[in-house]
ZADO-1210 file (C-alpha; in nm, 4 decimals, padded with zeros to 6 digits):
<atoms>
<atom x="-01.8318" y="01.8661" z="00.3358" code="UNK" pos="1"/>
<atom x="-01.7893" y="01.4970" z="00.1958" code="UNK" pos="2"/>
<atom x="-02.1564" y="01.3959" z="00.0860" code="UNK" pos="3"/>
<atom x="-02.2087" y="00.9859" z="00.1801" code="UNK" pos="4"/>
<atom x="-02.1410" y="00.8638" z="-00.1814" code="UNK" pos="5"/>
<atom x="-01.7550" y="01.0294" z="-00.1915" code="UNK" pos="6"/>
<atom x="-01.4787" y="00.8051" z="-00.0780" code="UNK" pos="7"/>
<atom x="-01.2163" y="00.9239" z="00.1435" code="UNK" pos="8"/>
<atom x="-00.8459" y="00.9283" z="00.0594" code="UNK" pos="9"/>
<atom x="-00.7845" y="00.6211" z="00.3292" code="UNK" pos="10"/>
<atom x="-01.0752" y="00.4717" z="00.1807" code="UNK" pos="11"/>
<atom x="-00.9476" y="00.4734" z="-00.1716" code="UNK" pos="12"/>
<atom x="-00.5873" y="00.3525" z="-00.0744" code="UNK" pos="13"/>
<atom x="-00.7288" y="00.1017" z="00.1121" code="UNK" pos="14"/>
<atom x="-00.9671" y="-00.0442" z="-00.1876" code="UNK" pos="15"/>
<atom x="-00.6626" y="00.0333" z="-00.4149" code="UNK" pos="16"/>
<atom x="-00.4273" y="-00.2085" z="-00.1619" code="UNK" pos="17"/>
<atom x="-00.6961" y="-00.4679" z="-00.1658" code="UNK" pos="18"/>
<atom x="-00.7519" y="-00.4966" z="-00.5024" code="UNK" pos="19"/>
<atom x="-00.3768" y="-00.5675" z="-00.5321" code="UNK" pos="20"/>
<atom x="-00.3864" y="-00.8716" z="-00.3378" code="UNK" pos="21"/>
<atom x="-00.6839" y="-01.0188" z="-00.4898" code="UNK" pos="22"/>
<atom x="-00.4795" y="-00.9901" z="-00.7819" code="UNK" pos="23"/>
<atom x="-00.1689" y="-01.1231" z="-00.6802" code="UNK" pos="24"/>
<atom x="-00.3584" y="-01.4453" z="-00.5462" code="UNK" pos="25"/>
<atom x="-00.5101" y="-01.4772" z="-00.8102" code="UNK" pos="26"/>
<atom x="-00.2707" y="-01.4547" z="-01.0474" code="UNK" pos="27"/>
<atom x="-00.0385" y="-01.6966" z="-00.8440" code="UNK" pos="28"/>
<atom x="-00.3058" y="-01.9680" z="-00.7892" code="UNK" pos="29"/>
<atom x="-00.2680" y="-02.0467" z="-01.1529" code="UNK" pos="30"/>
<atom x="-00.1907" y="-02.3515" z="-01.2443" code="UNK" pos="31"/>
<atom x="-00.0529" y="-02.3409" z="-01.5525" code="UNK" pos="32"/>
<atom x="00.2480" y="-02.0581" z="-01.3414" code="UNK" pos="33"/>
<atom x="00.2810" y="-02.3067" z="-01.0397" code="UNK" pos="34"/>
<atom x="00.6251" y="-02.3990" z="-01.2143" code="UNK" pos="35"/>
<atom x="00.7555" y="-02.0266" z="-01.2547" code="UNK" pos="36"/>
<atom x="00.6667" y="-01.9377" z="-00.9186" code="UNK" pos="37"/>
<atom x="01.0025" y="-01.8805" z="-00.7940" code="UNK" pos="38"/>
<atom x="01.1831" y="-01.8064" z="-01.1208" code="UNK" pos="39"/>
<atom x="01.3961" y="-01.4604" z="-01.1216" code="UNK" pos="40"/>
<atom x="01.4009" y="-01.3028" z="-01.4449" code="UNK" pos="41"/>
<atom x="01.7159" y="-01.1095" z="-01.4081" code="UNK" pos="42"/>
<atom x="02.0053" y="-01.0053" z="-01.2029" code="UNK" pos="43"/>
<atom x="01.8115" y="-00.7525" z="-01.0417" code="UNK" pos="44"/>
<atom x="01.4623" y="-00.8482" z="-01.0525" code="UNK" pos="45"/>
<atom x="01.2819" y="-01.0609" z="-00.7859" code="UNK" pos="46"/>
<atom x="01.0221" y="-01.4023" z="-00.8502" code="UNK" pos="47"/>
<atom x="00.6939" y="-01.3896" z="-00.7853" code="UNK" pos="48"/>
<atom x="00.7515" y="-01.5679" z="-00.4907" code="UNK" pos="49"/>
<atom x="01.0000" y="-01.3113" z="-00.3763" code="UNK" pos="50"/>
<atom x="00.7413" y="-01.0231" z="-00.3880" code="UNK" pos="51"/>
<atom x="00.5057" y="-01.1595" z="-00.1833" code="UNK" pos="52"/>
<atom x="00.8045" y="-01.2184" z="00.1056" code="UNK" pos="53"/>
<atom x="00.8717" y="-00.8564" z="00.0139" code="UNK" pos="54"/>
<atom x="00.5120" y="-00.7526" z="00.0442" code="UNK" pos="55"/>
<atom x="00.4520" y="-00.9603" z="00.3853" code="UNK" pos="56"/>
<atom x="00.7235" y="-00.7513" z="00.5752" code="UNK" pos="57"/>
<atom x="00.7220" y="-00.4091" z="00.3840" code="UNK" pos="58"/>
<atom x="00.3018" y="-00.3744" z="00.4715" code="UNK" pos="59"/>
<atom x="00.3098" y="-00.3924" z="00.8461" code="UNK" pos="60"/>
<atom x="00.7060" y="-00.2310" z="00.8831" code="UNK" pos="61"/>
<atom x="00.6013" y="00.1313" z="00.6754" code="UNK" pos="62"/>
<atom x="00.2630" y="00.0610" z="00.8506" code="UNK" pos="63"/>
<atom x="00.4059" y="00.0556" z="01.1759" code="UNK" pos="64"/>
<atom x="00.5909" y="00.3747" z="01.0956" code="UNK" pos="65"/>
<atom x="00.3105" y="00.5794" z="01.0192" code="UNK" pos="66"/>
<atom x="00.1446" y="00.4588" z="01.3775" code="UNK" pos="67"/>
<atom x="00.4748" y="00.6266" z="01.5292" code="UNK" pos="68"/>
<atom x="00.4385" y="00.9110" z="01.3431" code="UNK" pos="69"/>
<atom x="00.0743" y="00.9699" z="01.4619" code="UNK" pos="70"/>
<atom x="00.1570" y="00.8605" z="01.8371" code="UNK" pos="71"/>
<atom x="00.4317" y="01.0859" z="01.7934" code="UNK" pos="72"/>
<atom x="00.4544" y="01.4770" z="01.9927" code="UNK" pos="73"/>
<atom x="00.6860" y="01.7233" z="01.9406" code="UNK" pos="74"/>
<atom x="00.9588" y="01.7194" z="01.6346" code="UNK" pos="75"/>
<atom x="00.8496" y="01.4985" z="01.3352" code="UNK" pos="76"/>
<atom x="00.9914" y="01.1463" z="01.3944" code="UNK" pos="77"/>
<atom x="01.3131" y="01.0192" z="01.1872" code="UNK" pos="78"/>
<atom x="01.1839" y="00.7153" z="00.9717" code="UNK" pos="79"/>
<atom x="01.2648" y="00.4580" z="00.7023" code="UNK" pos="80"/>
<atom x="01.5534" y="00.2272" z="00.6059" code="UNK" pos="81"/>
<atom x="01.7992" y="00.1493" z="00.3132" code="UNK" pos="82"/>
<atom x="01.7997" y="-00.0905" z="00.0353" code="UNK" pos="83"/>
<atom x="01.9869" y="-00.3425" z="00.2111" code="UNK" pos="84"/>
<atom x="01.8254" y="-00.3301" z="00.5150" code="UNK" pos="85"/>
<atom x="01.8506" y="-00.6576" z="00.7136" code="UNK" pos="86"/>
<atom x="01.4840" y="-00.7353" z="00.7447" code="UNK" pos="87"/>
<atom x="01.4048" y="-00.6190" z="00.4415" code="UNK" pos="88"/>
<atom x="01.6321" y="-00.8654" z="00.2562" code="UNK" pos="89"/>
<atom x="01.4620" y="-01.1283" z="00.5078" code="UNK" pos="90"/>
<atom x="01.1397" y="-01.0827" z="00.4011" code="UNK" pos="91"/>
<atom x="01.2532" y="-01.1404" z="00.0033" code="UNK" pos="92"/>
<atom x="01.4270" y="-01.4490" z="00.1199" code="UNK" pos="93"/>
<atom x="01.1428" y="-01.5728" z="00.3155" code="UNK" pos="94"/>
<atom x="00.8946" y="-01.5493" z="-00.0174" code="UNK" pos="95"/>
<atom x="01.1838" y="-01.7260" z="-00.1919" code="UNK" pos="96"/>
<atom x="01.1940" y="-02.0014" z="00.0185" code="UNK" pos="97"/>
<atom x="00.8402" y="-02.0400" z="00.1227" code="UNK" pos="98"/>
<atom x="00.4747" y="-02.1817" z="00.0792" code="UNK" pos="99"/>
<atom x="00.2919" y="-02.0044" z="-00.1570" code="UNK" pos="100"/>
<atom x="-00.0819" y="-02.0410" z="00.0361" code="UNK" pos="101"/>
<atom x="00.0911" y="-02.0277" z="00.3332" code="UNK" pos="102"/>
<atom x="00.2663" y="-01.6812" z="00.2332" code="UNK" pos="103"/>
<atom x="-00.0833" y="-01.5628" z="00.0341" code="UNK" pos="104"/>
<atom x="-00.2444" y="-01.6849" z="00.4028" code="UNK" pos="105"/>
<atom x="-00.0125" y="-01.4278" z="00.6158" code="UNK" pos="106"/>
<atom x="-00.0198" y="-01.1366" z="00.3107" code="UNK" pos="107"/>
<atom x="-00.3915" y="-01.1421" z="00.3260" code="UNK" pos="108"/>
<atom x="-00.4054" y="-01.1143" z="00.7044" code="UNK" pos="109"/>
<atom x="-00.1296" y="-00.8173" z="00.6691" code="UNK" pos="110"/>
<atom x="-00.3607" y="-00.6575" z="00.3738" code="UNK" pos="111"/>
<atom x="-00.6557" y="-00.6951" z="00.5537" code="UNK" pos="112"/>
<atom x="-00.5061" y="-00.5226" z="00.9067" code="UNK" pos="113"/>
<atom x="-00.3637" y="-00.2362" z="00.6447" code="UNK" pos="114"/>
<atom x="-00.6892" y="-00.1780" z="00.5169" code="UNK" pos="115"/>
<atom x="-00.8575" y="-00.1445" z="00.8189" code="UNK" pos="116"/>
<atom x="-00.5762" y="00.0906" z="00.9661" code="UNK" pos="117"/>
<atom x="-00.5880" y="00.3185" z="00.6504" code="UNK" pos="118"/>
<atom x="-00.9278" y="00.3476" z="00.6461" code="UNK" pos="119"/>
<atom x="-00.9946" y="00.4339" z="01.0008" code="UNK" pos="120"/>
<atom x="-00.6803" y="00.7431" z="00.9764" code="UNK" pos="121"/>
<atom x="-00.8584" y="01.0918" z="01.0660" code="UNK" pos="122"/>
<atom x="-00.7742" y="01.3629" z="00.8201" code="UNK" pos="123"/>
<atom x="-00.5682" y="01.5194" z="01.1225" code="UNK" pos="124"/>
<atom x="-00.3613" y="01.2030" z="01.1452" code="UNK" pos="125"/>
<atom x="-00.3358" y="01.1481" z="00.8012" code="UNK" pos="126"/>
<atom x="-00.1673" y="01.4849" z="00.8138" code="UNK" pos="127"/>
<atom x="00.1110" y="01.4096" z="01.0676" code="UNK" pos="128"/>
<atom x="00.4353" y="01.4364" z="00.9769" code="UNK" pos="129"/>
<atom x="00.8154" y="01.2189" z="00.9682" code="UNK" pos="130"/>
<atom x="01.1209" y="01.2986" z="00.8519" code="UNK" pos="131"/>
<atom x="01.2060" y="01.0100" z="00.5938" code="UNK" pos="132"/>
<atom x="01.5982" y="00.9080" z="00.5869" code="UNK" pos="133"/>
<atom x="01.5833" y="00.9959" z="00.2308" code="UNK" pos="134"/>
<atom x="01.3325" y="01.1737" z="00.1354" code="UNK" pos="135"/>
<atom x="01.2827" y="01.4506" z="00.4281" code="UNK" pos="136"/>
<atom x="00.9624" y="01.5553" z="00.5343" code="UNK" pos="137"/>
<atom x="00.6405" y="01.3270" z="00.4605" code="UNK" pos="138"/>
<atom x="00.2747" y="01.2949" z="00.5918" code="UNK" pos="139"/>
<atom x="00.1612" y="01.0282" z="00.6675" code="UNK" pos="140"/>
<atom x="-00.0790" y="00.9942" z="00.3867" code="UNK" pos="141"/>
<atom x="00.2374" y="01.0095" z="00.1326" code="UNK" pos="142"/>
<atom x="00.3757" y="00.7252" z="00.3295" code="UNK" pos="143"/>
<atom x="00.0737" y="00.5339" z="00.2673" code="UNK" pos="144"/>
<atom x="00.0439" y="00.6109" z="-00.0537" code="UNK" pos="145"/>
<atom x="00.4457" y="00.6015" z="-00.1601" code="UNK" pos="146"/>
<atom x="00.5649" y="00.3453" z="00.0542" code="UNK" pos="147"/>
<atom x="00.2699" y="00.0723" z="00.0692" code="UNK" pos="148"/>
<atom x="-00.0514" y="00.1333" z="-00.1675" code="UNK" pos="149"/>
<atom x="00.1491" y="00.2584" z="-00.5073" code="UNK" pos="150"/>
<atom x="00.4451" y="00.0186" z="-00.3777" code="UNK" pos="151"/>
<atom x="00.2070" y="-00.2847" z="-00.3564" code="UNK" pos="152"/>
<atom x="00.1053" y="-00.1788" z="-00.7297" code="UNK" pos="153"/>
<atom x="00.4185" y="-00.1254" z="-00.8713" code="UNK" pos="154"/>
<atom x="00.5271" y="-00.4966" z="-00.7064" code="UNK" pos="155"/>
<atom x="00.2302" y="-00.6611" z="-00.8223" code="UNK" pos="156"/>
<atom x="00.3302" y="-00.5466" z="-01.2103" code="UNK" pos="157"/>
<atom x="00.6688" y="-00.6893" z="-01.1118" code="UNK" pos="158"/>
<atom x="00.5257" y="-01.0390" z="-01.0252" code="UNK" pos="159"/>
<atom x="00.2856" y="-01.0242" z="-01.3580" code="UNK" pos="160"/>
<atom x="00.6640" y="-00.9494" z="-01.5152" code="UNK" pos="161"/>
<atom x="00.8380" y="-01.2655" z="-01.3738" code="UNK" pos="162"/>
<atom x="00.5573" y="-01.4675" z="-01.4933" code="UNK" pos="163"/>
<atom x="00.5411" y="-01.3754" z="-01.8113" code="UNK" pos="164"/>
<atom x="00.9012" y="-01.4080" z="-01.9107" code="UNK" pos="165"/>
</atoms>
C-alpha cells in the first residue's frame, strides 16, 4: 500500500511533462535566442519553433488515444500513425510558421490538460491495453510514457540542440 509521501506513476509523468514545458518556455523566452527561433540545424532536424508545433498536436492526439483505449471493451483498440502522417506534419508547420507566446499560450493549456488527465488514470486504466501500428501491444501507461512524457523530453533536448548550433 502507497504511504501519502510516494508518488504515483501518473503523478511522476505528469511532474516529469511539466517540468518540460517550464523549460521549453523558458528557454525560448530568451532574448538573446529570439533570432534562432526558427532556425533548422540540419536536413533532418526541426527549429525550436518547429517542436513546439510538434509538441501542441502530438500531446492531446497520443492523449486522445489512450482515452480510447480506456473507453474501449472488448479486443485492444488499433492505434497510432506514421511518420508522415498528415496532421502530424501540420502541427511542425504550424510551430514553423507561428507566434511563439501564442504557441507557448496553447502548449501550456495542452500540458496542463495532460497533466491533469495523467494524474487522475486509475492503476486499472493505466493498465488497459492497444495494439500500436508498429509496435503491437501497449498499456496505456507505456503510451504515456513512450509517446508523450519521454517524447516531450527527448524534443525539448532537440530544441536546446537548435539553439545552440
Amino acid at each position: 500500500m502507497a504511504t501519502s509521501t510516494e508518488i504515483s506513476p501518473g503523478e511522476e509523468q505528469a511532474r516529469r511533462l511539466k517540468t518540460v514545458y517550464e523549460q521549453l518556455a523558458t528557454l525560448l523566452r530568451r532574448p538573446d535566442l529570439a533570432g534562432h527561433l526558427r532556425t533548422e540545424v540540419g536536413e533532418n532536424e526541426w527549429s525550436a519553433m518547429q517542436v513546439v508545433g510538434h509538441l501542441v498536436e502530438m500531446i492531446p492526439y497520443w492523449l486522445h488515444h489512450c482515452r480510447v483505449i480506456i473507453a474501449a471493451g472488448g479486443a485492444p483498440p488499433a492505434f497510432g500513425r506514421g511518420l508522415d502522417a498528415p496532421e502530424r506534419l501540420a502541427g511542425v508547420e504550424r510551430g514553423a510558421r507561428g507566434e511563439l507566446n501564442d504557441l507557448l499560450a496553447v502548449l501550456g493549456e495542452e500540458v496542463e490538460a495532460a497533466v491533469r488527465a495523467i494524474g487522475s488514470m486509475s492503476t486499472m486504466e493505466r493498465a488497459k491495453k492497444g495494439m500500436h501500428v508498429r509496435h503491437g501491444e501497449m498499456t496505456v501507461a507505456d503510451i504515456l510514457e513512450r509517446f508523450i512524457v519521454a517524447h516531450a523530453e527527448d524534443h525539448l533536448k532537440q530544441a536546446q540542440a537548435a539553439l545552440r548550433s
